[in-house]
C-alpha positions as CSV (number, residue, x, y, z in Angstrom):
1,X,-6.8,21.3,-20.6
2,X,-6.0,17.8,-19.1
3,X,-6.6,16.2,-16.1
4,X,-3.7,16.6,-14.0
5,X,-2.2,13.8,-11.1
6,X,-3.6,14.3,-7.8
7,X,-1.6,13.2,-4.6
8,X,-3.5,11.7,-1.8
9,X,-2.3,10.6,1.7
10,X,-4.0,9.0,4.8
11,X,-3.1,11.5,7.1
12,X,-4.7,9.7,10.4
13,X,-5.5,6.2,9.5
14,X,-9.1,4.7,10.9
15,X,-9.1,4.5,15.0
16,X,-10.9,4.6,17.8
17,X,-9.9,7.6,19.6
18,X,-11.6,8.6,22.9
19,X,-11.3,12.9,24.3
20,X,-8.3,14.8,23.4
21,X,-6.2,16.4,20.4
22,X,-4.7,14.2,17.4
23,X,-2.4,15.6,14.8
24,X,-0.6,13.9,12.1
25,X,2.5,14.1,10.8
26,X,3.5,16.8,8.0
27,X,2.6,16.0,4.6
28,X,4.8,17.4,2.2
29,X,4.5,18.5,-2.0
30,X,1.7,20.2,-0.3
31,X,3.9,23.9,-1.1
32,X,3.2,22.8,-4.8
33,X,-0.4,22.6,-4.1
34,X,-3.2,25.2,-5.2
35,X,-6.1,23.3,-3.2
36,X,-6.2,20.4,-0.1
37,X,-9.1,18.8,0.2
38,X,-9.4,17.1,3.4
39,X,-12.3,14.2,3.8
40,X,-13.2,13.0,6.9
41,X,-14.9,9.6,7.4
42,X,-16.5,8.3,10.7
43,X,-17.7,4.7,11.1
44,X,-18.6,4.3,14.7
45,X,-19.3,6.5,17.9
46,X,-20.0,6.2,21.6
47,X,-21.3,8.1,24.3
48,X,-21.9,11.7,23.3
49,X,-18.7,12.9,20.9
50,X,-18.3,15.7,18.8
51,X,-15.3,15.7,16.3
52,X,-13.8,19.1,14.4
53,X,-11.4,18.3,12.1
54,X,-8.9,20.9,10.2
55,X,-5.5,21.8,8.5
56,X,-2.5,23.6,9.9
57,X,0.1,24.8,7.4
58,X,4.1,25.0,7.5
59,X,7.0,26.2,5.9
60,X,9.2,24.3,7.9
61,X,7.7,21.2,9.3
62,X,8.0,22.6,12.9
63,X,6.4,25.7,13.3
64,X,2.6,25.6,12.4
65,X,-0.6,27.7,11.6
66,X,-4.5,27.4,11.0
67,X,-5.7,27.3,7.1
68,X,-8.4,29.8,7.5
69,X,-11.3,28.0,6.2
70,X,-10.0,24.4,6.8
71,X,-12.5,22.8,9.2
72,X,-14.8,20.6,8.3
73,X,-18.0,20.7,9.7
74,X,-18.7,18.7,13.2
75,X,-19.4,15.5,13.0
76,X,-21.6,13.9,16.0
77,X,-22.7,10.4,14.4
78,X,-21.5,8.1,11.3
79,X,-20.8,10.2,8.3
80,X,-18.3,12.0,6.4
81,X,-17.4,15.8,6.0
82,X,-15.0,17.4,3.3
83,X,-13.1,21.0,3.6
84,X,-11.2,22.4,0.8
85,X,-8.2,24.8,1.7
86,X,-6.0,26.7,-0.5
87,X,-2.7,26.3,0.9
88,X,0.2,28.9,0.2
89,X,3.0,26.9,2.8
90,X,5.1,23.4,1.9
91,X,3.9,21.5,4.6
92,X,0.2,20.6,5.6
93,X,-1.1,18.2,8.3
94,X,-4.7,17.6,9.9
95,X,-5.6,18.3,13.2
96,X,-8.7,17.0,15.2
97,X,-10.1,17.1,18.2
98,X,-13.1,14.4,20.2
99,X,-15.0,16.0,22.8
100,X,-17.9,15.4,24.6
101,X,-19.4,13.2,27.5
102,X,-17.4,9.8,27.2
103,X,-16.9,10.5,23.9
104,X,-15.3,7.4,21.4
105,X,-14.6,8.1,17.8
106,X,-13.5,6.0,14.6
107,X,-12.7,7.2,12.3
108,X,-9.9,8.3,9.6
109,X,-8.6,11.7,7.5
110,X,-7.9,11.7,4.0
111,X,-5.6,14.7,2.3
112,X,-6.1,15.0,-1.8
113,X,-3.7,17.5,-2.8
114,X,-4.5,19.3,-6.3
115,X,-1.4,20.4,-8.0
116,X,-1.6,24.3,-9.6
């Protein structure tokens, strides 16, 4: 067997981002996807943040769910974390969320979408 194309797509381009919830946009060709792997990378932080990343899935664009299994593990300092979903729906996106005590962020996610 051969190596087949991958699609990849910066689903939340690199940014500061202080407390709250961030969501990006669909990504479709994601319905003909066996696996998403979603790659988080964090240059910078401030105060005391935590950051959870993970992917919601759609069949229409609008209406949306959790990917069981999705999140990638917390990041609280410069680094990177990776999840790997299997996603059954035509539309995935990444959702993230900073906490903490005057919590700052940078950082960016990364969707790789292997075709079946």
């Amino acid at each position: 067997m051969g190596l087949r194309n991958v699609l990849g797509d910066v689903a939340l381009p690199g940014a500061a981002r202080t407390a709250g919830t961030y969501t990006s946009g669909p990504v479709a060709n994601a319905g003909m996807a066996a696996d998403v792997l979603l790659m988080v990378h964090v240059t910078a932080v401030s105060g005391t943040p935590t950051l959870n990343c993970s992917l919601e899935e759609s069949a229409d664009g609008s209406s949306w769910s959790a990917v069981p299994g999705s999140s990638t593990a917390q990041l609280t300092a410069a680094g990177n974390a990776v999840a790997v979903a299997a996603i059954t729906k035509s539309y995935v996106r990444v959702t993230s969320t900073v906490a903490g005590t005057t919590p700052s962020v940078t950082y960016r996610a990364t969707l790789l979408i292997v075709p079946e």
